[in-house]
C-alpha positions as CSV (number, residue, x, y, z in Angstrom):
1,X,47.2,-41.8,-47.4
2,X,49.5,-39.6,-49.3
3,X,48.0,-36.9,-51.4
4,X,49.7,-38.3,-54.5
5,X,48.5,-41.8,-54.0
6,X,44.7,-40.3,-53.0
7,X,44.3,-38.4,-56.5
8,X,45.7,-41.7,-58.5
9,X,42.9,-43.1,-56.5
10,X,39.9,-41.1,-57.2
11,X,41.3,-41.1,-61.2
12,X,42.0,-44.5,-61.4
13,X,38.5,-45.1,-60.2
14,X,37.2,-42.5,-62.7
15,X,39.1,-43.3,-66.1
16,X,36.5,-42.6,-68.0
17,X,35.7,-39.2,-67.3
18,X,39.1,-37.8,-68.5
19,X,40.4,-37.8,-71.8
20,X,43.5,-37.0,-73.5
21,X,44.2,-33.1,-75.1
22,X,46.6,-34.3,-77.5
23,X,44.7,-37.3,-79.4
24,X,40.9,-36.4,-77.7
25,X,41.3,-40.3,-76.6
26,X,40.4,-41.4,-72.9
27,X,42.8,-42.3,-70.8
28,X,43.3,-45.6,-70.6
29,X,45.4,-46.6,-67.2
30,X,47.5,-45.2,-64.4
31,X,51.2,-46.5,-64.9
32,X,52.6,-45.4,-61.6
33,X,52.3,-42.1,-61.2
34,X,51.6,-41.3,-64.6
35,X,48.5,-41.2,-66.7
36,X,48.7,-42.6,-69.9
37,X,46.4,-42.5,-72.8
38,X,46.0,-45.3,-75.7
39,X,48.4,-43.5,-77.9
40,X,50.8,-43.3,-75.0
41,X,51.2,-39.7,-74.2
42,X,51.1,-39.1,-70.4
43,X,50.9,-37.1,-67.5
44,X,51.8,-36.9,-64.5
45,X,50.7,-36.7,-60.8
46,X,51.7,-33.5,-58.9
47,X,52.8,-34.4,-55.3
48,X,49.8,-32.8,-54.3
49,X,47.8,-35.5,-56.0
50,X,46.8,-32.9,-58.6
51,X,47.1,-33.1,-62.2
52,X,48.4,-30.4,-64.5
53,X,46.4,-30.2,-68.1
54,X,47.4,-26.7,-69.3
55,X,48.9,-27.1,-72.7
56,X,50.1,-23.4,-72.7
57,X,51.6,-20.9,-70.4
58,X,48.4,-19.2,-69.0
59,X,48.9,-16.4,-65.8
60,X,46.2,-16.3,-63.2
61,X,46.2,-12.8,-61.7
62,X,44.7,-14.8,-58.5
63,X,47.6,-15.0,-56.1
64,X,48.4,-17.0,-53.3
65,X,47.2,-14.3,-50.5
66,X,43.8,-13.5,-52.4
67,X,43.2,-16.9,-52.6
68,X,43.9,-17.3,-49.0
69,X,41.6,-14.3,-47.8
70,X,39.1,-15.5,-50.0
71,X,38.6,-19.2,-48.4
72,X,38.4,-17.4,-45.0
73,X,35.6,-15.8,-46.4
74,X,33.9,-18.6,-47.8
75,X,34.5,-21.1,-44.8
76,X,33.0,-18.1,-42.8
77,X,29.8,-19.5,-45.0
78,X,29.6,-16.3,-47.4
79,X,28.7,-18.6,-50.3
80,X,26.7,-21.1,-48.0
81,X,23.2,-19.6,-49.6
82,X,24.0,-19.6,-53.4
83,X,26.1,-23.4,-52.6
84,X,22.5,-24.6,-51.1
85,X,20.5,-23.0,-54.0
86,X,22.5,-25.0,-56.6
87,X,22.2,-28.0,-54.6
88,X,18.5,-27.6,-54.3
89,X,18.4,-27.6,-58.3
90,X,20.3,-31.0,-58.5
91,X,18.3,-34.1,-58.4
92,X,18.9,-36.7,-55.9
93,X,20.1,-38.9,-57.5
94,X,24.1,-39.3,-57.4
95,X,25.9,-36.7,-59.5
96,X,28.7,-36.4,-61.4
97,X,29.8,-32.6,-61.0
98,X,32.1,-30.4,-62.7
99,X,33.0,-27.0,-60.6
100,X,34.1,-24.7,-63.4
101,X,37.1,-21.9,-62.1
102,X,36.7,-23.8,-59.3
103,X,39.7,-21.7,-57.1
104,X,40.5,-22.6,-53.6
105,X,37.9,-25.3,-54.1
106,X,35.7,-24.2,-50.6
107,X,32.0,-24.3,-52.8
108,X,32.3,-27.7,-55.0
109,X,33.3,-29.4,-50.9
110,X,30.8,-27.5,-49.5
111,X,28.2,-28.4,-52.4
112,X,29.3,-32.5,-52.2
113,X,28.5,-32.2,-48.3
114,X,25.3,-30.5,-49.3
115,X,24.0,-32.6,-51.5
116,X,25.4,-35.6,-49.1
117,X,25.0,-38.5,-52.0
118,X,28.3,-41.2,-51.4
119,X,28.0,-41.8,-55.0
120,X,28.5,-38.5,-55.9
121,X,32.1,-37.3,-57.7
122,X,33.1,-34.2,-58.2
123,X,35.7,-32.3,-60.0
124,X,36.8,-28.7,-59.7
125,X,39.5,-27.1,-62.4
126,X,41.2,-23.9,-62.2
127,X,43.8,-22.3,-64.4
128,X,45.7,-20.9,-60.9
129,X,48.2,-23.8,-59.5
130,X,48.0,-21.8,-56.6
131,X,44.4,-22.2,-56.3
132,X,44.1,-25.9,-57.2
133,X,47.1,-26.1,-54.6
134,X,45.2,-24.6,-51.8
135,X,42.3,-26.8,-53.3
136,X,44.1,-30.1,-52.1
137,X,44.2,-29.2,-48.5
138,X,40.6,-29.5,-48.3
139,X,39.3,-32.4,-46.8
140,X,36.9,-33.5,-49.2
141,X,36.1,-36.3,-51.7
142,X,36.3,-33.9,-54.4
143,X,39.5,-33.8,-56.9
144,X,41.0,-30.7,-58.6
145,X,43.2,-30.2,-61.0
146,X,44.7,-27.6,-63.4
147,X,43.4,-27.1,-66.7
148,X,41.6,-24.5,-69.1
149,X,37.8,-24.1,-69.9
150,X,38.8,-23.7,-73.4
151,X,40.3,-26.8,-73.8
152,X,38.6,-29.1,-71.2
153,X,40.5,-32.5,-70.3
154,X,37.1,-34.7,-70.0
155,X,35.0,-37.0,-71.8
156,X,31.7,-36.4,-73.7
157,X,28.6,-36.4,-71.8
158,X,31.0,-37.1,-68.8
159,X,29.2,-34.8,-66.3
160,X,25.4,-34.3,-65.1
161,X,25.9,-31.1,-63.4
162,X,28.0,-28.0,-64.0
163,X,28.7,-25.4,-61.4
164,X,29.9,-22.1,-62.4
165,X,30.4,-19.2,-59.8
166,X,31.7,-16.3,-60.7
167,X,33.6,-17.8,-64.1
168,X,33.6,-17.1,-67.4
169,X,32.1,-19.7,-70.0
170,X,32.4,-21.7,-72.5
171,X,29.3,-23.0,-73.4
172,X,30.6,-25.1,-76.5
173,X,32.8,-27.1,-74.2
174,X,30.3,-27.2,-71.4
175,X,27.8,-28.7,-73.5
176,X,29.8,-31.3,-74.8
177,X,31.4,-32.5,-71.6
178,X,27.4,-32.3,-70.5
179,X,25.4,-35.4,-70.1
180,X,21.9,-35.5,-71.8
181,X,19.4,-34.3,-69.2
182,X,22.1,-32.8,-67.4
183,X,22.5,-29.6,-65.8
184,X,24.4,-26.3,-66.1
185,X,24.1,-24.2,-63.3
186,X,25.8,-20.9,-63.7
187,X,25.5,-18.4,-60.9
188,X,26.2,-13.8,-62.3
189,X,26.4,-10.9,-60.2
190,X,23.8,-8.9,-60.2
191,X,24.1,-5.0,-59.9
192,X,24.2,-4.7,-56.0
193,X,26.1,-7.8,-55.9
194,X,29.3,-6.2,-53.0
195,X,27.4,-2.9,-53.7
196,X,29.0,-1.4,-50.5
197,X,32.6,-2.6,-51.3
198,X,31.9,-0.3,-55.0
199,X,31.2,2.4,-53.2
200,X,34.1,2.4,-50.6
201,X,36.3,1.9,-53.2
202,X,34.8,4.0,-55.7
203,X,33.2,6.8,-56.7
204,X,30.1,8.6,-58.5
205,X,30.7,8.3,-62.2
206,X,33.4,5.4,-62.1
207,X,32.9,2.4,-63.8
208,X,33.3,0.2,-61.4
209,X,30.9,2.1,-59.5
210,X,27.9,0.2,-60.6
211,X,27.5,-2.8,-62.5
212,X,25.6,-3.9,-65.1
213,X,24.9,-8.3,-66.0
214,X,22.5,-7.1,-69.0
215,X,25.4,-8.7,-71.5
216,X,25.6,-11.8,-69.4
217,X,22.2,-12.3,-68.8
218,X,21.7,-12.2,-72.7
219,X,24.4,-14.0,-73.4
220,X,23.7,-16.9,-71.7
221,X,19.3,-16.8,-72.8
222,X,20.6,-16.5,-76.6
223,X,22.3,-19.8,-75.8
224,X,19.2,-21.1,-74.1
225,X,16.4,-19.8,-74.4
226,X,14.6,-21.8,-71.9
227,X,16.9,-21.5,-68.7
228,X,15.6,-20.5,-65.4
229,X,16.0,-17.6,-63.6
230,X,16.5,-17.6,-59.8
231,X,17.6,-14.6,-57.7
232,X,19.8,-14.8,-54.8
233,X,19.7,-11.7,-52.4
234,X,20.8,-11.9,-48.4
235,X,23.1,-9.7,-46.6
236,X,26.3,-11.4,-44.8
237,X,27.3,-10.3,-41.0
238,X,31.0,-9.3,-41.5
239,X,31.3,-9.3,-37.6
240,X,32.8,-12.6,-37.6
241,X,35.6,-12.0,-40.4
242,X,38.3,-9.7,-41.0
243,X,37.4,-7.1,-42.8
244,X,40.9,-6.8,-45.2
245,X,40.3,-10.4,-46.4
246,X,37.0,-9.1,-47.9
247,X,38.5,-6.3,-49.4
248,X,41.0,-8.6,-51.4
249,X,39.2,-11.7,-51.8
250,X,37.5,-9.9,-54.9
251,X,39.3,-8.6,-58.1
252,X,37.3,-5.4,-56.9
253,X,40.1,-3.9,-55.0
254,X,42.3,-4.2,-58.5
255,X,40.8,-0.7,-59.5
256,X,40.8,1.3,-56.4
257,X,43.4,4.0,-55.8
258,X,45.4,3.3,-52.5
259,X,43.9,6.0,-50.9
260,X,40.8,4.9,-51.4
261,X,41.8,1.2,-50.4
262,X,42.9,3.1,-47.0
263,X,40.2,4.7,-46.4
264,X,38.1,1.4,-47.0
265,X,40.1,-0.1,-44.8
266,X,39.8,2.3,-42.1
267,X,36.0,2.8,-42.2
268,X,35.0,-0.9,-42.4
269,X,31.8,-2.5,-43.2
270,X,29.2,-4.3,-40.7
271,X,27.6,-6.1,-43.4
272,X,28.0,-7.1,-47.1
273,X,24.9,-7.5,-49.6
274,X,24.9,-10.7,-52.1
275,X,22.9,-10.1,-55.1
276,X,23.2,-12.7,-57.7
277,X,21.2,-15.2,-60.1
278,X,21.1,-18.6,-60.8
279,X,20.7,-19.5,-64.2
280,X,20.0,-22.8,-64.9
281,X,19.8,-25.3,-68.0
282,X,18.6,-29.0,-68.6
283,X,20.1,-30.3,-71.4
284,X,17.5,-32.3,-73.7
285,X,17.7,-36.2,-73.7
C-alpha cells in the first residue's frame, strides 16, 4: 500500500480525533485525497501520507542529519528504558496516544510495540517536516503529521495518554485534547542527564556546563499538584554506536566551540549516563 493511501486510511478510520484549525469543527470525510471539514475548508494528504497542520511559517532548527544521527541512536535502544517506564504507567487497556514533538517518530513505534494492544492508535506531531518525513519510514501503525503544540489539530478529550520527551508544553492544549482519567506523561532532564557530553563540550563555569530542571519541575507541580515523580537513571554502552551521531543528535553540540567539538570527537566516550524523570498526571473523571 502506498503511503498516501495508508495515512487516508488510518484518518479515515479515526475522523473523530482531528478537528479543523480554522472553524474548531471535526472533520467530517476524506474526499480523495483531501480532508474536508463541515464548513468545507480542507487539507490535504502529503505523498508521504502525512498531513501538514501548521497555519504559520514555523523553522525547526532540527535538520535532516541530526535527525538522522539521532534515530540511529534511539534504534540502538538509547530510549528503550524511559519508552518501557511510560509504557508501564499506561493501563492495559487500549490507548489512544498522542506523542508530543514526536521527531523521527522512533519512541511513540517503540512505545505501541511495547505496550502491544491491536487496539491501540497512536499519533506523533512535530513542527520539523523533516522529522515527520523521516517519521513515515517507520514501519509502524502509528501516524504523524505536522502541526504546532500551540494550536493542536485534535478533538476534545480525544486522547487517554500523552507522551512528552524532551518537548516543551502546553498544558492548556494538552489538557483539553486529554480524555477524563487520562494520562500525561511528560519525561525532563535531570542534571546529569548526557553529563559527560557537558563536560567534553564544555567547560567549568559555562552554562551549559551543568543543568538545572528546578523551573521545570515547578512548573509542571504548580499545574498539578498531585503528579508523580519517577526517576530514570542507567548508563548506555556507546560501544555499539558511532560516537559523532551522539554528539549531534542533541541540541548540546549547538554551543560548543569547534575546537572543543574536535576534541570531543577525538577523545570519545565508552558510555553515556541517562538521568531523567517521569512526571505523571491522571486527569480527574
Amino acid at each position: 500500500m502506498k503511503k498516501i493511501d495508508r495515512g487516508i486510511q488510518f484518518v479515515n478510520s479515526q475522523l473523530n480525533l482531528f478537528r479543523c484549525l480554522v472553524c474548531n469543527q471535526s472533520y467530517e470525510r476524506i474526499d480523495g485525497h483531501s480532508l474536508v471539514c463541515p464548513a468545507g475548508h480542507q487539507l490535504d494528504f502529503s505523498k508521504k501520507g502525512t498531513l501538514y497542520f501548521l497555519t504559520h511559517q514555523v523553522q525547526s532548527e532540527y535538520d535532516a542529519d541530526m535527525l538522522a544521527a539521532r534515530r540511529r541512536i534511539l534504534q540502538a535502544g538509547f530510549f528503550k528504558p524511559i519508552v518501557a517506564a511510560i509504557n508501564a504507567a499506561l493501563p492495559a487497556a487500549p490507548q489512544r496516544i498522542l506523542d508530543i514533538g514526536s521527531g523521527e517518530g522512533t519512541p511513540l513505534a517503540d512505545l505501541l510495540t511495547m505496550h502491544a494492544q491491536p487496539k491501540d492508535v497512536g499519533i506523533g506531531f512535530d513542527i520539523s517536516k523533516a522529522g515527520v518525513n523521516l517519521a513515515t519510514q517507520l514501519t509502524t501503525p502509528a501516524f504523524y503529521c505536522v502541526a504546532d503544540l500551540a494550536q493542536l489539530p485534535f478533538s476534545d478529550a480525544a486522547f487517554t495518554a500523552i507522551m512528552d520527551v524532551f518537548s516543551p508544553s502546553a498544558y492548556q492544549e494538552f489538557e483539553r485534547v486529554l480524555a477524563p482519567g487520562g494520562r500525561l506523561l511528560k519525561i525532563v532532564p535531570n542534571p546529569n542527564y548526557l553529563i559527560e557530553l557537558r563536560h567534553l563540550f564544555f567547560e567549568p563555569g559555562d552554562r551549559q556546563y551543568q543543568y538545572d530542571n528546578q523551573k521545570v519541575l515547578d512548573l509542571f507541580q504548580a499545574h498539578y499538584p498531585t503528579a508523580t515523580i519517577q526517576p530514570i537513571h542507567y548508563e548506555f554502552d556507546l560501544q555499539n554506536v558511532d560516537f559523532a551521531d551522539l554528539m549531534v543528535m542533541t541540541p548540546l553540540h549547538w554551543g560548543a566551540s569547534a575546537e572543543r567539538l574536535a576534541q570531543a570527537k577525538a577523545t570519545g566516550l565508552a558510555k553515556i549516563t541517562i538521568d531523567v524523570s517521569l512526571l505523571t498526571m491522571t486527569k480527574s473523571k
